[in-house]
Structures are given as structure tokens and as C-alpha cells.
C-alpha positions, 0 to 999 in steps of 0.5 A: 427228319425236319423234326426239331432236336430231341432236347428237354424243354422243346415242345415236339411240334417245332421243327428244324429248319427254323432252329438252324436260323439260330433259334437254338436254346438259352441258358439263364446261368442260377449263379449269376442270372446272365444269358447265354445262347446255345448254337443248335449244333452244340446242343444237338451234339452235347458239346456246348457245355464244356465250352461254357464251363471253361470259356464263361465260368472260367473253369478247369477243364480235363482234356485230352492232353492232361490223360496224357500226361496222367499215363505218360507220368504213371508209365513213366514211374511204373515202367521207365522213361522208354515205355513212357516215351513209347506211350506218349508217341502212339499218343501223339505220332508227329513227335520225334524220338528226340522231341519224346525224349525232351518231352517225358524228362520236361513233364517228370521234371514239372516244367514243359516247354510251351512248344512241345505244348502246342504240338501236343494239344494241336494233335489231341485237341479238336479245333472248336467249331465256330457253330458249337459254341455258347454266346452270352447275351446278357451278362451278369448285373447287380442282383436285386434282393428283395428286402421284407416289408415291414 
């Protein structure tokens, strides 16, 4: 049980208490050579990669709003507004009938209003845990090339 996550790279040996003091592993980014920590947790959990790639790198990252959206719209055109209105409130229960009714004629429409955003990705995006996170340690510098000797 005080056995030390079961990850790549950790020799068996070490045990978790340490680990939990926040000696969790590092990650040298190939792209750009900068450092970055990786809290215990989110490496025990496989959580810390999407918070790397979207908080550090900057990418897009799927979630559970944009399936909504895909199946809302895909209902939407294959069935009728109702259906997709039906679907979106299973999907996320705190919306209104007439909040759903503004909501599926907005997201047919391309233009979502920021409110009814926030109210979905409140229900469908878990809160981030503060320990699950990943912390740069050393950014980026200047890459030094080695230029061949003459």
C-alpha cells in the first residue's frame, strides 16, 4: 500500500510517503526543453496530461461541452429542435425549457450566448484539483545549436 505509484520511470524501491511531499515526477517538454512538475496525484490519475497540453502548450482540448454540442447539433438536423432540446436537457438538467429553447437556436444559429456557456461548462466540467495540476519549473530558453568544428 506505501509502495510508490506504479509509473514508467520510478524504480519500485521508493515508496509513497515521500512522493506525496511533492517529489512527483518531471517532464523535459522535446519541443522547447523547458521543465515542468507533475503533482503525485495527477500522475497517479492520468489527469495532468490534458492540463499540460491545454494550460502550457496552448492547445485545443475536447471536452465534455464540445460532445455536447456535436450531438445536440447532429440531433438537432436529423430529428428537430424538440428531440435536440431533449437531449441537451438530460445532458445538463439545471437548464430551463426556455433556456434549452435559446440555447439550441443559439448553437444552430453559431453564436452562443457567454451565460448559457458557463451554466453548461459549470455542469459538465469538473472543477480542477489544485494537486492535479502541472508547474513549470524552468520555462523555455534560447536553444543553443552546436555548429561543427572545422
Amino acid at each position: 500500500m506505501d509502495r510508490l505509484l506504479d509509473l514508467p520511470g520510478v524504480p519500485a524501491h521508493r515508496e509513497l510517503r515521500p512522493a506525496l511531499a511533492g517529489n512527483g515526477p518531471y517532464l523535459v517538454d522535446r519541443v522547447d526543453g523547458s521543465l515542468h512538475r507533475i503533482g503525485v496525484l495527477s500522475a497517479r490519475e492520468g489527469t495532468w496530461e490534458a492540463d499540460y497540453r491545454r494550460r502550457v502548450r496552448g492547445e485545443v482540448v475536447r471536452t465534455a461541452v464540445d460532445d455536447l454540442h456535436d450531438e445536440v447539433r447532429t440531433v438537432a438536423l436529423t430529428r428537430g429542435r424538440p428531440h435536440a432540446m431533449r437531449v441537451l436537457r438530460r445532458g445538463v438538467p439545471a437548464l430551463s425549457l426556455p433556456q434549452a429553447v435559446e440555447y439550441v437556436t443559439a448553437l444552430l444559429g453559431g453564436s452562443l450566448p457567454a451565460h448559457l456557456r458557463a451554466l453548461t461548462a459549470s455542469a459538465l466540467t469538473p472543477p480542477a484539483a489544485p494537486v492535479a495540476t502541472v508547474e513549470t519549473v524552468r520555462g523555455a530558453g534560447p536553444r543553443h545549436v552546436r555548429r561543427p568544428e572545422r
